[in-house]
Structures are given as structure tokens and as C-alpha cells.
C-alpha positions in Angstrom: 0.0 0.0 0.0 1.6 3.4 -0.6 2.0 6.5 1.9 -1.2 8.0 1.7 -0.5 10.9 4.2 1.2 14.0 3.2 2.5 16.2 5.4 2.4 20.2 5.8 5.0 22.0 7.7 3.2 24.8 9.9 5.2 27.7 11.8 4.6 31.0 12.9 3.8 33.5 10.1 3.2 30.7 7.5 1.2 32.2 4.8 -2.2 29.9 4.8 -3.4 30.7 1.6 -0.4 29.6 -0.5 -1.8 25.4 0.2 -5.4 25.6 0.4 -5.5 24.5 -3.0 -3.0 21.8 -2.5 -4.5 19.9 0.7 -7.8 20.5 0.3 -7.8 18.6 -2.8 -4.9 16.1 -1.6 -7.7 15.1 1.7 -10.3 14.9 -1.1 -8.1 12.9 -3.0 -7.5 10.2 -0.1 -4.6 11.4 1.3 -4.3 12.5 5.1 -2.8 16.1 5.7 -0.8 15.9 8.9 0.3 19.5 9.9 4.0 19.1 11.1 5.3 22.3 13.6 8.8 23.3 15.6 6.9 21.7 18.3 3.6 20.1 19.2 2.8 24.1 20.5 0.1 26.2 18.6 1.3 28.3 15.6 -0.1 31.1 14.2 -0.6 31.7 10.6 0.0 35.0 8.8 -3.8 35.1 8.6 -3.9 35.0 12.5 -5.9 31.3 12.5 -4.6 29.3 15.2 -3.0 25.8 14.3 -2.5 22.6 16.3 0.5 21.1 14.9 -0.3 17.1 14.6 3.2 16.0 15.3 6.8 17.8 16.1 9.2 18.0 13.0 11.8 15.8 15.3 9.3 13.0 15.1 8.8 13.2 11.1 10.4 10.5 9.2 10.2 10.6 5.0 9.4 6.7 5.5 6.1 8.2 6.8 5.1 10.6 4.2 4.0 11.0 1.0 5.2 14.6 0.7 6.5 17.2 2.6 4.9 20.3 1.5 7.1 23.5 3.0 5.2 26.9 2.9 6.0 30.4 3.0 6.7 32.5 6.2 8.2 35.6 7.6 10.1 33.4 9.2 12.3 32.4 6.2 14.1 36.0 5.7 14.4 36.8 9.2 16.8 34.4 10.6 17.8 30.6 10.9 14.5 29.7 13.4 13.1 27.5 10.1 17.0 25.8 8.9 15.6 22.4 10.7 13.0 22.7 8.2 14.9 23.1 5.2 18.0 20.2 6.7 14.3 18.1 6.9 13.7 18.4 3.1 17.0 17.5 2.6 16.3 14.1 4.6 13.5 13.7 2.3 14.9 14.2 -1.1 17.7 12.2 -0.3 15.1 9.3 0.4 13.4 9.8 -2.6 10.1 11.7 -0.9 9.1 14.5 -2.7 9.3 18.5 -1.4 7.0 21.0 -2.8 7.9 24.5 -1.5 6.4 27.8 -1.9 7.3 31.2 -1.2 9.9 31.9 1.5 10.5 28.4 1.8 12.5 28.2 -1.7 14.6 30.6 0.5 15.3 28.1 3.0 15.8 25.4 0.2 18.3 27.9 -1.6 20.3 28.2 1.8 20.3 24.7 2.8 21.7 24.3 -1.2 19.0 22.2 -2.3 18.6 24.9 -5.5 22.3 24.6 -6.8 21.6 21.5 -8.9 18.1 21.4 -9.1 15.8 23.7 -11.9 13.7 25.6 -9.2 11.7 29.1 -9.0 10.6 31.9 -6.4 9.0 35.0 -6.6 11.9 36.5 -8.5 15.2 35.7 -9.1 17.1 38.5 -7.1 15.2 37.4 -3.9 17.2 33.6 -4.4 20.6 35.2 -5.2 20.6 37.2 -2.1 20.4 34.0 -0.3 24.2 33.7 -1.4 23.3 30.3 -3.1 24.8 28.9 -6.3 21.8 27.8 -8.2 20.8 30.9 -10.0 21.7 29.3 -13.4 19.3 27.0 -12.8 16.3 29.4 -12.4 13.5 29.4 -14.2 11.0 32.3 -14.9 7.8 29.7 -14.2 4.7 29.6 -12.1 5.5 26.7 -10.8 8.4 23.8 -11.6 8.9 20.3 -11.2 12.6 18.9 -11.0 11.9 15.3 -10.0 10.9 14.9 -6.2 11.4 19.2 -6.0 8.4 21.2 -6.5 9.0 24.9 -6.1 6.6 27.9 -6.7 6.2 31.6 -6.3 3.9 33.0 -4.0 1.4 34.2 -6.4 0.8 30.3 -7.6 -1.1 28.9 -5.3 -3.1 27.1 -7.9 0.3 26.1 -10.6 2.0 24.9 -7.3 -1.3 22.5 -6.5 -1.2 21.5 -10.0 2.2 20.5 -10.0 1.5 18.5 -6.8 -1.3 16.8 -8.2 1.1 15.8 -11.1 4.1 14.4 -9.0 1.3 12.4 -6.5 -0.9 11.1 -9.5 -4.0 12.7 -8.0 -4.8 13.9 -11.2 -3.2 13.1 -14.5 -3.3 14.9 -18.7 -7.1 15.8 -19.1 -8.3 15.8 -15.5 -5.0 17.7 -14.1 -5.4 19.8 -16.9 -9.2 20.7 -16.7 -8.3 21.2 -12.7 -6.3 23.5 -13.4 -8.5 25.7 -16.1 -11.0 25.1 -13.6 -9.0 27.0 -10.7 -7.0 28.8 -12.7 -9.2 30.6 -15.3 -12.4 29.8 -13.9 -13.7 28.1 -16.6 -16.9 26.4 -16.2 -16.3 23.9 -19.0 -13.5 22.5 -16.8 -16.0 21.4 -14.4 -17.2 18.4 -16.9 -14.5 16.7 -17.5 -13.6 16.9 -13.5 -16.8 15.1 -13.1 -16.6 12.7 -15.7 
């Protein structure tokens, strides 16, 4: 049986709106979203909602998961509180579990150096070189890209970093993944039949 749970790193200042798409529609999908914090303590979200992590990142294991899905946070550019959860990806893509990041968090990927051989994008290419990493040659002006088990996005792509999500996980695949993302994308009500059929 394959790992059906994915899991969603939550911390202080994370930006909630940039996985809505994503978990939403992986729960829907069959998987289990297991929110993954510092600690066990409540977080709060940029948004101000409240969040119970379900388990500490010390006791995450990629044997365990599905996906680690890393979002973006003040916390990123504002020191090294976050590192552990970049060092954690790292754990994972060396065991062959994919990493989908968003936002602030491709900062935390470029410092941890998991950019420099890996096609990847941000919000803009400036904010990754300031992270001193070695990668920018392998940026790409994209909403969202897949390099293998890496999934990186921008923070205005909530619905091309869901997409490519849905892609890597087989949750949706050519005309469904497609109409998905017309669907969410462009709003475009034709979408909605061939979700449904």
C-alpha cells in the first residue's frame, strides 16, 4: 500500500493561503494532511488562525510521508528559526520523498543548497541570489516547476503549485489535471465536466 498521508509544515507567520488548494484537494483525494510544527505548540498563521501542529518535525520520518509540503513565512528571511525545516527536506529528497515549497520556503531550500543543482523558481530571481546560493543558473521564470521529487513555486501560484503537486502524487493526471487547473486557474466552467466525468 503506498503512503497515503502527506505532510504540511506549519510555523509562525506561515502564509495559509499559498496550500489551500494543495491539501484540500490532496484530503479529497484520499490522502491524510498531517500539519508538522517546531513543536507540538500552537502556531499562528500570517492570517492569525490558530494551528494545532499534529506531530513535532523531530518525530517526522520521510518513511512516513507522502510529501513534505514547505510553505512560505516571515520566518524564512528573518533568521535561521526555520533551517531544521529546510536540513528536513534535505532528509527527504535524499530518500526519494518529494518537497513541494512555496514562497519563503525556496529561501530556506536555496540556503540549505538544495537549488544549486536542481531547476527551481521563487517569486523572483534576485530574492534567491541574495540568499548567497549557487543555483541561479538554474532558475526558471515559471509559475511553478517540477525537478523530479522538488516542487517549487512563487507565492502568487497557489493554484500552478497545487497543480504540479497533483502531477508528481498522480492525484490527477493529462485531461483531469489539466481541466483542474482551467477550472481553478481561469475559472472556466467547462473544466467542471471533465472533472466530473
Amino acid at each position: 500500500m503506498p503512503r497515503r498521508t502527506a505532510h504540511l509544515a506549519v510555523y509562525d507567520t506561515y502564509a495559509d493561503w499559498e496550500t489551500g488548494h494543495t491539501t484540500a484537494h490532496l484530503s479529497r483525494a484520499g490522502f491524510t494532511v498531517r500539519t508538522v510544527g517546531p513543536t507540538t505548540d500552537t502556531v499562528t498563521t500570517l492570517g492569525g488562525l490558530r494551528v494545532q501542529p499534529d506531530l513535532a518535525l523531530a518525530e517526522l520520518r520521510p518513511e512516513d510521508s507522502a510529501l513534505l509540503i514547505l510553505t512560505g513565512a516571515d520566518l524564512w528571511d528573518s533568521g535561521d528559526e526555520l533551517a531544521p525545516f529546510a536540513r528536513t527536506a534535505r532528509d527527504f529528497l535524499d530518500a526519494g520523498v518529494p518537497v513541494a515549497a512555496i514562497c519563503g520556503a525556496t529561501a530556506g531550500l536555496a540556503r540549505e543548497g538544495l537549488l544549486d543543482d536542481r531547476a527551481h523558481t521563487s517569486a523572483v530571481s534576485f530574492y534567491l541570489a541574495a540568499t548567497g546560493y549557487k543555483g541561479g543558473e538554474r532558475y526558471v521564470d515559471a509559475d511553478a516547476v517540477t525537478d523530479g521529487d522538488l516542487i517549487t513555486a512563487g507565492p502568487t501560484e497557489p493554484v500552478a503549485f497545487a497543480r504540479e503537486v497533483f502531477a508528481r502524487l498522480g492525484v490527477y493526471e493529462g485531461e483531469k489535471l489539466d481541466a483542474w487547473y482551467r477550472l481553478f486557474r481561469d475559472s472556466d466552467a467547462s473544466a467542471y465536466e471533465v472533472l466530473q466525468g
